[in-house]
N, C-alpha and C positions, 0 to 999 in steps of 0.2 A: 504493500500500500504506500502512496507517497505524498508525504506528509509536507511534504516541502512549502514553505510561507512563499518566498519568490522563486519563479520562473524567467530564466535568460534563453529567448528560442531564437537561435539562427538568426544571433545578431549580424550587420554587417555593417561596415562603417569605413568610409574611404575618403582618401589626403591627400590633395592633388593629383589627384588620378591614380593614387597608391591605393592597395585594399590595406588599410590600417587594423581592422577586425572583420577575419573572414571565418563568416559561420559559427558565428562564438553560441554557446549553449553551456546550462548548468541552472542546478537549483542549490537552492539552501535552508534547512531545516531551523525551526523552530528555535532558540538560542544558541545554535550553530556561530562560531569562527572560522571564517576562512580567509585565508590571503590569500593573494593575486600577485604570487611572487613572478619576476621576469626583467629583463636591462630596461634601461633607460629608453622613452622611445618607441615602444611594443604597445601602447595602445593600453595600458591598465587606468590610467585617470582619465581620457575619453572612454571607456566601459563605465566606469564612476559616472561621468556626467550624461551618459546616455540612461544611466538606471533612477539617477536623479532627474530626470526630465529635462535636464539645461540641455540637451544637445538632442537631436530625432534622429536614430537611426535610416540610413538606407532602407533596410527591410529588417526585418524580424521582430518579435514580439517582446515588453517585459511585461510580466504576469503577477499579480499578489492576493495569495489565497484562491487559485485559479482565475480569476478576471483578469481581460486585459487592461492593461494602465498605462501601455504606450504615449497613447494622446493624450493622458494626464496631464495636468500645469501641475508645476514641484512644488505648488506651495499647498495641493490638493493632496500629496502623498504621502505625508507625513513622516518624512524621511532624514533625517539629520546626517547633513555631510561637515566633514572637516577637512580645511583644506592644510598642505602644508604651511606655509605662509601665516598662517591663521587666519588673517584676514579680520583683526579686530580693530574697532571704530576706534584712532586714536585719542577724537575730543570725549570721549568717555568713558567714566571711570569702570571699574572690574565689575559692580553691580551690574550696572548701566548695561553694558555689552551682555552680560549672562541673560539681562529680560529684555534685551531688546525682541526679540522671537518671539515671544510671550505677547510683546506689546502688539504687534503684527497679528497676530492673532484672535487679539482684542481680550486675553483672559481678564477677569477682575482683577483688581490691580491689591485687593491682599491674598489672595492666593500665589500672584508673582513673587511677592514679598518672600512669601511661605517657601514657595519652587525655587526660586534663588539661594535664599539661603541654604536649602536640602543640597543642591547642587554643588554649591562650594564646599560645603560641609565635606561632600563626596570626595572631592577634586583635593580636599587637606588646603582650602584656600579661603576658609573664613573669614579669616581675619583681614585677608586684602579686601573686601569688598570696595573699601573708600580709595582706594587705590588709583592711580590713572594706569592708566595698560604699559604708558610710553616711560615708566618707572619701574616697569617689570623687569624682570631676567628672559632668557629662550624660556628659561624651562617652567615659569612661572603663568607665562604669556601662553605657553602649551596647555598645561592646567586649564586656562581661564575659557583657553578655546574649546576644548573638551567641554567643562559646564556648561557653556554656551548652545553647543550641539545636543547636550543630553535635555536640559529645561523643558521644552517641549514635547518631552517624552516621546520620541519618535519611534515608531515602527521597529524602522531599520536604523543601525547605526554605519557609517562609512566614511573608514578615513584613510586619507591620501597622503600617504609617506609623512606621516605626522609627526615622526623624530627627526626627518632629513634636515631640518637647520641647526640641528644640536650639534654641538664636539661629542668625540667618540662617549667621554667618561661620562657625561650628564644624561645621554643616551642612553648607554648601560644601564644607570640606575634607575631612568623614568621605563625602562621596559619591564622591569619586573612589577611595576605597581601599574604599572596599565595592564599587563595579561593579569593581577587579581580583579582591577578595576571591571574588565570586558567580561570577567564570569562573575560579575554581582549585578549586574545590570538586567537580565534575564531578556537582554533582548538578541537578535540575529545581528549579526557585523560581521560586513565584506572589509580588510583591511589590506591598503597599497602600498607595496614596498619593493626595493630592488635589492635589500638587503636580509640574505641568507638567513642571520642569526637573529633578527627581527621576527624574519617569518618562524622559522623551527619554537620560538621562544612565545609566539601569539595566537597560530594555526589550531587549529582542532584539525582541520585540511585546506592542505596545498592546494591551487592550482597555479601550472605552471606555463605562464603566456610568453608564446616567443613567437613572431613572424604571424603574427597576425589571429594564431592558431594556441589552443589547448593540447599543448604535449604530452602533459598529467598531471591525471590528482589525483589525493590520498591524503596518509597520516604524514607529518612531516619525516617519522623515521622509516617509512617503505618508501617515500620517494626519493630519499637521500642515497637509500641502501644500495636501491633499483631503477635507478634510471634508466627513463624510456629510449633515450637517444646518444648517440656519441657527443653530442651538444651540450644536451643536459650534463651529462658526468664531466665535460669539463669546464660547464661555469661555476658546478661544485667545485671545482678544482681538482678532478681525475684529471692532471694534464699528461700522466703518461700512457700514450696511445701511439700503436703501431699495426700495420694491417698483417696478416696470417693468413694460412691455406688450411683449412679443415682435413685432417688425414685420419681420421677415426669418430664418429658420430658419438660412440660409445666404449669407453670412456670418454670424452670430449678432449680431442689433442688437437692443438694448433701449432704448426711449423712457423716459424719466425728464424728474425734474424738472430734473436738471440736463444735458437734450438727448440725444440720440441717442449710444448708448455700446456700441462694440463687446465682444466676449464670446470666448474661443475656446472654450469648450466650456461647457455644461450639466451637471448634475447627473444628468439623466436628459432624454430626449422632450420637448421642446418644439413648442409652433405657434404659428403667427403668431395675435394677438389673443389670449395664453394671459398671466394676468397670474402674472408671478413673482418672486423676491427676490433682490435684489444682494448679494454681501457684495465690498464694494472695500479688499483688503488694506492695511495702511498703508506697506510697502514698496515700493508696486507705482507709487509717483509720482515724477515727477521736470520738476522745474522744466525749462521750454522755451517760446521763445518763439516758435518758429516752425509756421506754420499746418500744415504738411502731416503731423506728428506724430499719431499715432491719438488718440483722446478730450479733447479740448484741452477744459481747464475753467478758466474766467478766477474769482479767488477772495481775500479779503483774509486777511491774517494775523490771528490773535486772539489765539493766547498760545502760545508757544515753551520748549520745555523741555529742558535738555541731560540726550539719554542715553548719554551715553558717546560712542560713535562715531557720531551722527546727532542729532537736535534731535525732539523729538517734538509736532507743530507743529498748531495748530486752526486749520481754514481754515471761512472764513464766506463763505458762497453766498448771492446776492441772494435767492432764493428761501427761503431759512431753513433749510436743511442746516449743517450743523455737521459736519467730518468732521477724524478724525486722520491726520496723514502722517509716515511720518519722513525726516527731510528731513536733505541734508549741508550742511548750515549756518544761522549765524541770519539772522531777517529780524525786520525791526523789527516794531509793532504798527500794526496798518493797512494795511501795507503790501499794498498790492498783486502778486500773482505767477499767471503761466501754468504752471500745470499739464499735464503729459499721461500718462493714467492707460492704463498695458500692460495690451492686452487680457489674458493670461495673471494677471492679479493680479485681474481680477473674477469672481466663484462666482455661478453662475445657477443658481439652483432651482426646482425647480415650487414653488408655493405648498402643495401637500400636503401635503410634505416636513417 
């Protein structure tokens, strides 16, 4: 049965004669999280504004609670967007801006009173109410813009790379109180971002827009694990990929240039003599010296980088491959090391793909 609040059907949406959103489809359930992770550029904040009503679709439908609401006006849909920017009134104080929406709406003006403060309260931003916005901080102004969006109690909540103006560190710390924030709210939120750890850290599920199109979705740890495409695995940062010949189905063996390299599973259908692409995760190695370990690849050290709890290490293969590992500890330059790479850490794809 499906239970889903909104419906996205066979959006399509085009930019100077580019198809920017081609065929886009997807629903999302009831106090559902999902993000619209993909680069810069891909079309995720025009999706925003076409579900918001600012912008009309080409063709296809958006639906809420089975009706169409396409031809809605946004101010009929009761949908709270946030933009990055924020986009708050500077002649107005932190109040001011949280009920302005309210006032547009015409609510009594002490229940605004009521709604505002509940909303700050929320946001940990009481106390600024007398505030002007233009005496704010990023992350304060972030805050303000979030109660602002929530006030009106909207539907749907959607926001548009809503940390992207923060420095890394004030970022980090407003992400973990926005993902408690987003599961107290009981409402549904599509949230936009280009940003990996953003998404794994806010998603209930992924989707992942690139080139116009839905590549995949899921839980943020099956899409991370499994990626759909040789694309996908290396904006995760699978950058070590090299293409292979299929010489056994079963077990899965790939010929490469760095010898014969076991697989546990494929992407899709494989055959023997079918040429396809590696992707060899950089977690998936671990120094060993002994023969009888699966994929044993003999390889020198190049340059070694502390990250934290592993070394992020470039191994140089006689053959001229260059690949990254992270490895638990340092090794000199030159050095020589045996590698042996778990089948379960290499991604075999068909070449189509």
């Amino acid at each position: 049965m499906n239970n889903a609040v909104l419906e996205i059907r066979d959006i399509v949406k085009r930019y100077q004669d580019q198809v920017l959103l081609n065929h886009i489809s997807f629903s999302i359930q009831p106090k559902e999280t999902i993000c619209l992770l993909g680069p810069s550029g891909g079309g995720k904040s025009t999706l925003l504004r076409i579900i918001a009503g600012l912008e009309p679709p080409e063709s296809g439908q958006i639906a809420w609670n089975g009706k169409n609401i396409t031809a809605l006006p946004p101010h009929q849909r009761n949908f709270g967007l946030m933009f990055q920017d924020y986009a708050l009134f500077p002649q107005m104080n932190v109040k001011e801006n949280v009920a302005f929406g309210l006032h547009m709406k015409k609510v009594d003006s002490a229940k605004i009173e009521k709604i505002v403060s509940e909303s700050l309260g929320m946001v940990r931003m009481a106390e600024f109410g007398d505030r002007r916005v233009t005496d704010l901080s990023g992350g304060e102004q972030q805050r303000v813009a979030l109660a602002r969006a929530l006030a009106p109690q909207p539907k749907l909540l959607m926001l548009d790379e809503p940390l992207g103006a923060l420095d890394r560190t004030l970022r980090d710390h407003l992400l973990a109180e926005l993902r408690l924030l987003l599961r107290q709210i009981d409402i549904p939120v599509i949230y936009v971002t280009h940003d990996q750890q953003e998404a794994f850290t806010i998603a209930d599920r992924l989707l992942i827009l690139h080139g116009g199109q839905i590549l995949q979705s899921g839980t943020p740890s099956n899409v991370y694990s499994h990626p759909a495409t040789p694309w996908l695995a290396e904006f995760f940062g699978f950058d070590n990929q090299m293409i292979g010949e299929v010489i056994s189905a079963s077990p899965l063996t790939i010929k490469t240039q760095l010898g014969n390299l076991r697989c546990l599973c494929a992407k899709n259908k494989v055959v023997p003599g079918e040429n396809v692409i590696l992707v060899v995760k950089p977690d998936g190695a671990r120094i060993n010296s002994e023969m009888d370990f699966p994929n044993q690849l003999l390889g020198k050290v190049g340059d070694s980088v502390f990250g934290g709890d592993h070394y992020k290490t470039m191994i140089h293969f006689n053959n001229g491959i260059d690949f990254k590992f992270d490895l638990d500890h340092l090794f000199s330059l030159n050095e020589e090391v045996y590698l042996s790479i778990n089948p379960e850490s290499i991604l075999c794809f068909g070449k189509t793909q």
